[in-house]
C-alpha positions in Angstrom: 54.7 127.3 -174.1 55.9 129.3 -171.3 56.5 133.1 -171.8 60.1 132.8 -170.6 60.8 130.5 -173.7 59.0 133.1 -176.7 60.8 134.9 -178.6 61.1 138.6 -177.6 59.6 140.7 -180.7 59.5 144.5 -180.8 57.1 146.3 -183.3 58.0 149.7 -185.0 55.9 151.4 -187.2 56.7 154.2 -189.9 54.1 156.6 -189.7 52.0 156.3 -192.9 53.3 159.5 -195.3 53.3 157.3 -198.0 51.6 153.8 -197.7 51.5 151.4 -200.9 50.8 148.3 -198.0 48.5 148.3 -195.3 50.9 147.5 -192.1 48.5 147.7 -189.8 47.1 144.3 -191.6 50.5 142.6 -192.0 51.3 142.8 -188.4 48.0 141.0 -187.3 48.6 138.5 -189.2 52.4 138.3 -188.2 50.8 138.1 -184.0 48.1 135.8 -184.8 50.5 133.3 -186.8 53.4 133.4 -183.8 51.1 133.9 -180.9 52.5 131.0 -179.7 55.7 131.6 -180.6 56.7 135.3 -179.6 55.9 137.9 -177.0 55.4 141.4 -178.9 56.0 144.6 -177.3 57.6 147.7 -177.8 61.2 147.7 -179.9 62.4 150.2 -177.5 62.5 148.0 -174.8 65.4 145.8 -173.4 66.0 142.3 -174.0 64.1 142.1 -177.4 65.6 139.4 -179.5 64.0 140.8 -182.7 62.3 144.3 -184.2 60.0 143.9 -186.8 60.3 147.8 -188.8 56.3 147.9 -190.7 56.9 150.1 -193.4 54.0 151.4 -195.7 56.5 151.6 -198.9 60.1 150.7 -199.9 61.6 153.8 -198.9 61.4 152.3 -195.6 61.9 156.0 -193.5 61.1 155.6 -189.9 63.9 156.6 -187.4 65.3 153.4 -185.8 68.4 155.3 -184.2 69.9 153.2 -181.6 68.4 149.7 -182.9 71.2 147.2 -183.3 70.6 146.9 -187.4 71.0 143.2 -186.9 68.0 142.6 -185.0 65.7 145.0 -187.6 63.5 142.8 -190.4 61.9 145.4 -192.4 58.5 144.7 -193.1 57.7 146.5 -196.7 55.1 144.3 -198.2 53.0 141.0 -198.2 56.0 139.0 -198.9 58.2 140.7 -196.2 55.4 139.1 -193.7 55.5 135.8 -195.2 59.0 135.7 -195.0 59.4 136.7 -191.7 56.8 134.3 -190.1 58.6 131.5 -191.8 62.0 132.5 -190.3 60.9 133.1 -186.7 59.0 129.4 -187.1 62.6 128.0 -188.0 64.6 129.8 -185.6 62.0 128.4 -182.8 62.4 125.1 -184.1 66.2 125.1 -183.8 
């Protein structure tokens, strides 16, 4: 697939005061399952069509101020992950 047609995927991390999930962990497996699918970079730059927010715990307390809300997936536990891989697959399949 050619990299103009991936999806555009920014990572954000909290930073760890309180972690009940390893993020670190989650988000490997989130690039290695859409490495074909998505071109990860920074959230703060332009043109991302998605943020992916890996949070250690549900309080979910990293500063996202000036991210478009509708773009954020927060990224909390195991499930989260799951959950997101799945929807990024269908939204490149439609």
């Amino acid at each position: 697939m050619e990299l103009r047609n991936k999806l555009k995927v920014g990572i954000k991390f909290c930073g760890g005061c309180n972690p009940t999930f390893d993020r670190i962990s989650a988000s490997l497996e989130i690039k290695k399952a859409l490495k074909d699918e998505v071109v990860f970079t920074d959230y703060r730059e332009s043109g991302v069509d998605l943020i992916l927010a890996f949070m250690g715990c549900k309080s979910a307390c990293a500063d996202l101020t000036g991210v478009e809300h509708s773009k954020i997936r927060f990224i909390c536990n195991k499930e989260d992950a799951d959950s997101v891989i799945d929807e990024i697959l269908m939204l490149r399949k439609n």
